[in-house]
N, C-alpha and C positions, 0 to 999 in steps of 0.2 A: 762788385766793381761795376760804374756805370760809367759805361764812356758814348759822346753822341755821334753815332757815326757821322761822315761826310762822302759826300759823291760826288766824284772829279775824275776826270780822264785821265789815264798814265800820265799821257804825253803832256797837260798842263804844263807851261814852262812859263816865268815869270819875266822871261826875256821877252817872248812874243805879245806883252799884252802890257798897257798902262796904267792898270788896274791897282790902283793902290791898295793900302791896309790900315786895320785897326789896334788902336790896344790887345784890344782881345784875341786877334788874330794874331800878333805876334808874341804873348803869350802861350798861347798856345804853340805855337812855331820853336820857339826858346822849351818848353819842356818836353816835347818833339826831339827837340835836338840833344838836350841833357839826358834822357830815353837812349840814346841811339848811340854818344859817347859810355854811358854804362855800361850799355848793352857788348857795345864794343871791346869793352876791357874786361881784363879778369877779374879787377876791383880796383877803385878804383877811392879818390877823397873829393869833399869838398875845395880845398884848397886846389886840385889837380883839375879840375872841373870851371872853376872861375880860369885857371889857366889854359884850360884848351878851347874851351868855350867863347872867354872875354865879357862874361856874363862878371856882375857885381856879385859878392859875398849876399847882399840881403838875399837877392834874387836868388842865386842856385837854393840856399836854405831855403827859400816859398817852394822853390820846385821840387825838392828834395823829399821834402815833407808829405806834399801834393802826390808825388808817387809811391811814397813807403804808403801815405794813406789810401792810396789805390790799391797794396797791396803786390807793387809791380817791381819795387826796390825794398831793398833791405840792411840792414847793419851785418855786422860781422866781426864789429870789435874795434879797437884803437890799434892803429901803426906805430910800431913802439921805434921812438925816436932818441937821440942825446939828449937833449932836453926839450923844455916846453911841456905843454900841454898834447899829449899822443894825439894827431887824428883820427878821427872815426872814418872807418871803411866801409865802402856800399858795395853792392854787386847787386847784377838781375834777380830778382827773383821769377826763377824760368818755368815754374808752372802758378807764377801771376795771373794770366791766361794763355790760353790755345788757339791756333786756328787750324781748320780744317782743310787740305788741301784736295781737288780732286783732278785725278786726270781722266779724259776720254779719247783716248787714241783707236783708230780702225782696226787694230787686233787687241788692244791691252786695257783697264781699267784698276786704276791707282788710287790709295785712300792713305792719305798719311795726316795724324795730329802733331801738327808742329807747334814747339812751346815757345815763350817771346826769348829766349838764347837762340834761337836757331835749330835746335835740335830735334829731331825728329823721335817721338816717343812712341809713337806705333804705327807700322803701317799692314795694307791689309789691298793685294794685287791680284787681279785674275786673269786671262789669257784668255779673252774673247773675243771673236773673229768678226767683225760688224756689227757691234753690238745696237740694239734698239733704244730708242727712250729708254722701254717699258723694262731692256735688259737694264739700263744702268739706275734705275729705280729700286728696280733689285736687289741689284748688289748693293747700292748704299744705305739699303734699309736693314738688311743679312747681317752688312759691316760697319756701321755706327755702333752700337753699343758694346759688341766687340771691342771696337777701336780704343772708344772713349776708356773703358774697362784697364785695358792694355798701358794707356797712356797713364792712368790713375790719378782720372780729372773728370769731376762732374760736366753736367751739361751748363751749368750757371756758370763756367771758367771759359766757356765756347764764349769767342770776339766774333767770328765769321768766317765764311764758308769763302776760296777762293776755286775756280774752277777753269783748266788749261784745256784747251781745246779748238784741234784745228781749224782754221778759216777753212770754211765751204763745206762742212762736215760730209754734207749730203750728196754734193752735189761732184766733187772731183771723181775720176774713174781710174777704178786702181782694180789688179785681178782681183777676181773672186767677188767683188760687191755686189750685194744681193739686192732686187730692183726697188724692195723696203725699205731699202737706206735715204730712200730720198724724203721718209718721214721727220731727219733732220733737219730739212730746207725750212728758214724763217721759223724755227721750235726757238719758243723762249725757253732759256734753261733754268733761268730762275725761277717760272711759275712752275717746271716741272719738277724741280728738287722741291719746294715751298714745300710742298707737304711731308715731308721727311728733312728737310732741314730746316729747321725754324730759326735760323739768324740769318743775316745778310749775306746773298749771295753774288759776288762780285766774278765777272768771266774774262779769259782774256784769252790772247790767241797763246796757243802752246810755245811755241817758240821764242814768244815775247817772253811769256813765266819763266824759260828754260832763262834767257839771257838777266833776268831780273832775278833768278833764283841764285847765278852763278855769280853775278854782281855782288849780291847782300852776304851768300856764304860759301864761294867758290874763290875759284882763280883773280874774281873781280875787282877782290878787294885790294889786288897791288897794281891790276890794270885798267885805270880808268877809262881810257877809249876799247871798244873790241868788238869784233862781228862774231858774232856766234850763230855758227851750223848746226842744227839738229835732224839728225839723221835717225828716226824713226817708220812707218807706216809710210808715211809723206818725207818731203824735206821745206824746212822751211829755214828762214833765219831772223837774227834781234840783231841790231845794231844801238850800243851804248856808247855815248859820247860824251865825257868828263863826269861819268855814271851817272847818264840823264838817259833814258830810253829813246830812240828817236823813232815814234812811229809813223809820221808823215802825213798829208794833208787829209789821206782817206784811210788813213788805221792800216795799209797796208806795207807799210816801208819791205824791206830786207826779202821781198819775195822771189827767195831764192828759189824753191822747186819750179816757179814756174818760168823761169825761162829757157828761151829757144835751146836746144841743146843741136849746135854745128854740130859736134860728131858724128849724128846718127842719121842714119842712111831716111829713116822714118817721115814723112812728112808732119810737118807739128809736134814734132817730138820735144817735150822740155826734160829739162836736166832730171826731174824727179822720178822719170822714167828708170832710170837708171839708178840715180844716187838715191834707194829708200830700201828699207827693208823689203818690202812690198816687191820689188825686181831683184833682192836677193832670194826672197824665198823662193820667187818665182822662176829662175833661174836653176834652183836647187830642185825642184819637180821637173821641172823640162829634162835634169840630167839624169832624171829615177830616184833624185834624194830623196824622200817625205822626212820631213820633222815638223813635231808640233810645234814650237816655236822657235824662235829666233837663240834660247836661250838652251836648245837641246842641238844647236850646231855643234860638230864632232870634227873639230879642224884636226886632227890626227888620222883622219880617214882619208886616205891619200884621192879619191876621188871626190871629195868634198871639199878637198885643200885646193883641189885643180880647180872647182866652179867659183872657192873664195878670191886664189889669184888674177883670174879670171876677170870677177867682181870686181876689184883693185884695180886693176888694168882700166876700163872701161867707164868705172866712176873719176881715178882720177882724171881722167881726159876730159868728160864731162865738165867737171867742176873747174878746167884751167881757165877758159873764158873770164865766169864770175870772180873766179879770184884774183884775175888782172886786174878785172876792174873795180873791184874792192880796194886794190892794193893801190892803185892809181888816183880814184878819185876818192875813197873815205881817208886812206892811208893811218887806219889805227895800229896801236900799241900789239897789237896779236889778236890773233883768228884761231879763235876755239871751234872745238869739234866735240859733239856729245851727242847723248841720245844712247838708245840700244844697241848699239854695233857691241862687239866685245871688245873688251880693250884688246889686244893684239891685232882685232885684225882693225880699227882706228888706226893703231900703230902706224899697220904695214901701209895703211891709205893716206896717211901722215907723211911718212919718210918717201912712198912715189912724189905726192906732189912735191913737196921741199926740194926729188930732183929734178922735175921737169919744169918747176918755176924757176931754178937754179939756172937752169941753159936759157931765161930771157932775161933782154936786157932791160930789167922795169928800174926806174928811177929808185923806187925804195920796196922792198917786202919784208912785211911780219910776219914774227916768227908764226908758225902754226901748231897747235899743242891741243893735246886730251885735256877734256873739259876735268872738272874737281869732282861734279857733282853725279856723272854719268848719265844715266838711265832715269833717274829719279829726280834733275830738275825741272823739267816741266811741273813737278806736281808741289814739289819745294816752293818753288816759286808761283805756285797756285796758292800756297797756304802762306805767303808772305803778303799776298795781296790787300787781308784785311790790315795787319800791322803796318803796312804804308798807307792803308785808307785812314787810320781810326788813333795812331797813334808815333809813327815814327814820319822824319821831314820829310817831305819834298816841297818842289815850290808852288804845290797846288796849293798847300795850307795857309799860304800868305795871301792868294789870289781871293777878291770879292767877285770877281765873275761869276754870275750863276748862282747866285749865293742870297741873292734877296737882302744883301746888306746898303 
C-alpha cells in the first residue's frame, strides 16, 4: 500500500482561511470521507454510500475500487434483497494498515498498534517513574517487534507513528522529578524515535490525543462539542467543537492544570497541584502509603479510603472554578473525565462535583461523565494521528496552504 503522507496542523480549519481547492484535493477529500463512512459502519453498500455521502454512483465505484485496491476495503458478499439485483457489501478491511501509537507520560509509557477499525491489537505498558530519552528508546526498541508480532502485521502494513505527550515535558515541577528530566526541554522526538521507528512520526500534546482519541472511538461519537479532563501525572484538557479540535492561537487551548488554584492556601499554587496523580500519589506517602503505582491503590484499606476521600474533597473544589467557566463561556454538550484515576474513584469525583456545581446558579451545565476510553486514550488517540494525517477527513485535506500548490 502506498499512501503520500501530508503534514498539517490539527487545528487546520477551513473556516479560518480562503484558501481554496483542487480537483485533486477534493478527491482526495471525497475518499477520505467514503474511508471514514465504511469505517464507521458495520458494512455497509454502494447504493447506502452515494446516500449518505451525496457523492454520484460513478464516483463512489472510482473510490470504492481505489480502496479495495489499496487493500483498505473489501467485499463480503451481496445483501439479499426481494428482488433486483443483490447489493454488494463492503466493510473495513482493519488490518489494511496499522498505526503506532505512543504515550510518554512522567510515570507511565504506552505502546499500542491500532488497526484502521479502531481497534487496538496489541499493546505493550511499563510503569516508569521519569523516564529519560534514552529510557523511552528503550523500551520502544524491547517493544516494537513484540508489538508488531502480537498485532499479526508486518512492518510494510505500518502508515505511522503518532506520539501523545505532555506540553513542557521537561520543564513542569511535580514531586519526585529528577534534575535529568530537563533533558526533555526543546528534544525533538522525532529525530529521537527516527532511528527505531522508520515511518512518519507525528506528536501532539497528550490531552489533545486523549480528546481526539475519545472523539473518533469514545463517547465522542454522540457528543459533538465536549471538554475533556485528563487526569494523569499532570492535568491537562482538549476542547472539541462540532468535532473539530480547538487548539488555539499558540497550540495551547484547554490548559487546565495550569491555572490558579483559589482554594489553596499556596502561593502560585494551580489546579494541577492538586488534580493529578502526581498529588495523589504524593498524598499517599505523606500518610505512610507506598504503592508502586497508581494501579496497586487498595481503596478497601480503610486508611487509604481516608487519603482517597480526602483526595475528592480537595480536587473537586479545585476544579469548581474551571468548570464554571467552562460551563459558562464554551457551554458544551458534556465534560468527560478520563485518564488513570480508577473508575470509582472518577466516579466518586464525578458525583461530588455534580453536587457542588448543583448548589450554583450557572445559566446552563453539562452533564459530567467517565470518559469511554480511560487510561489508554492518550495513546489511542496517538495512534489515530497518522489515519487523520494520511487517510481519513478533516479540513486540512481540502486546505492549499502550505502545500506548494
Amino acid at each position: 500500500m502506498t499512501v503520500e503522507p501530508v503534514r498539517e496542523p490539527r487545528g487546520a480549519r477551513l473556516a479560518v482561511s480562503l484558501s481554496g481547492t483542487n480537483l485533486a484535493r477534493a478527491s482526495d477529500y471525497n475518499q477520505r470521507v467514503v474511508l471514514q463512512v465504511i469505517r464507521n459502519s458495520e458494512e455497509t453498500t454502494r447504493v447506502d454510500l452515494c446516500r449518505t455521502t451525496g457523492l454520484t454512483a460513478p464516483t463512489i465505484a472510482n473510490i470504492t475500487r481505489r480502496l479495495m485496491d489499496a487493500g483498505l476495503v473489501k467485499e463480503i458478499g451481496r445483501l439479499q434483497g426481494p428482488r433486483g439485483q443483490p447489493a454488494i457489501r463492503l466493510t473495513i478491511e482493519p488490518l489494511g494498515c496499522v498505526a503506532i501509537g505512543l504515550n510518554i507520560d512522567r510515570d507511565h509509557l504506552t505502546l499500542v498498534a491500532l488497526d484502521l477499525a479502531g481497534q487496538v491489537r496489541a499493546r505493550i505498558a511499563n510503569d516508569i517513574p521519569f523516564a529519560l530519552p534514552a529510557d523511552v528508546v528503550a523500551f520502544v526498541t524491547a517493544s516494537l517487534d513484540p508489538l508488531l508480532a502480537e498485532a499479526k502485521v508486518g512492518r510494510d502494513r505500518v502508515l505511522g507513528v503518532g506520539v501523545a505527550v505532555p506540553d513542557d515535558l521537561g520543564n513542569i515541577a511535580l514531586p519526585g522529578r529528577p534534575e535529568r528530566y530537563s533533558d526533555w526541554v526543546n528534544l525533538s522526538i522525532p529525530d529521537l524515535l527516527s532511528p527505531v521507528l522508520p515511518w512518519p512520526v507525528l506528536v501532539d500534546n497528550d490531552a489533545a490525543a486523549a480528546a481526539i482519541g475519545e472523539a473518533q472511538s469514545g463517547m465522542g461519537r454522540s457528543e459533538p462539542s465536549f471538554f475533556y479532563i485528563l487526569i494523569n501525572s499532570g492535568l491537562g484538557g482538549g476542547l472539541m467543537i462540532d468535532r473539530h479540535y480547538v487548539e488555539g492561537a499558540n497550540r495551547r487551548s484547554a490548559e487546565l492544570g495550569l491555572l490558579p488554584d483559589p482554594t489553596s492556601a499556596v502561593a502560585g499554587a494551580v489546579v494541577q497541584d492538586i488534580v493529578s496523580l502526581s498529588a495523589l500519589m504524593q498524598a499517599l506517602e505523606t500518610a505512610g502509603i507506598r504503592v508502586a503505582s497508581p494501579a496497586d491503590i487498595d481503596a478497601s484499606d480503610p486508611a487509604v479510603r481516608d487519603v482517597l476521600d480526602r483526595w475528592v474533597d480537595a480536587a473537586s473544589r479545585a476544579l469548581i472554578a474551571p468548570l464554571v467557566s467552562i460551563n459558562c463561556l464554551i457551554d458544551p454538550h458534556t465534560i468527560i473525565i478520563g485518564g488513570r484515576l480508577s473508575e470509582p474513584l472518577v466516579d466518586a469525583l464525578i458525583e461530588r462535583l455534580h453536587i457542588l456545581l448543583g448548589e450554583m446558579p450557572l445559566p446552563t451545565m453539562a452533564p459530567i461523565v467517565r470518559a469511554a476510553l480511560g487510561g489508554d486514550a492518550p495513546v489511542i488517540g496517538a495512534a489515530l494521528l497518522p489515519f487523520l494525517d494520511q487517510l481519513l477527513p478533516s479540513d486540512a485535506a481540502l486546505m492549499q496552504v502550505g502545500r506548494g500548490v
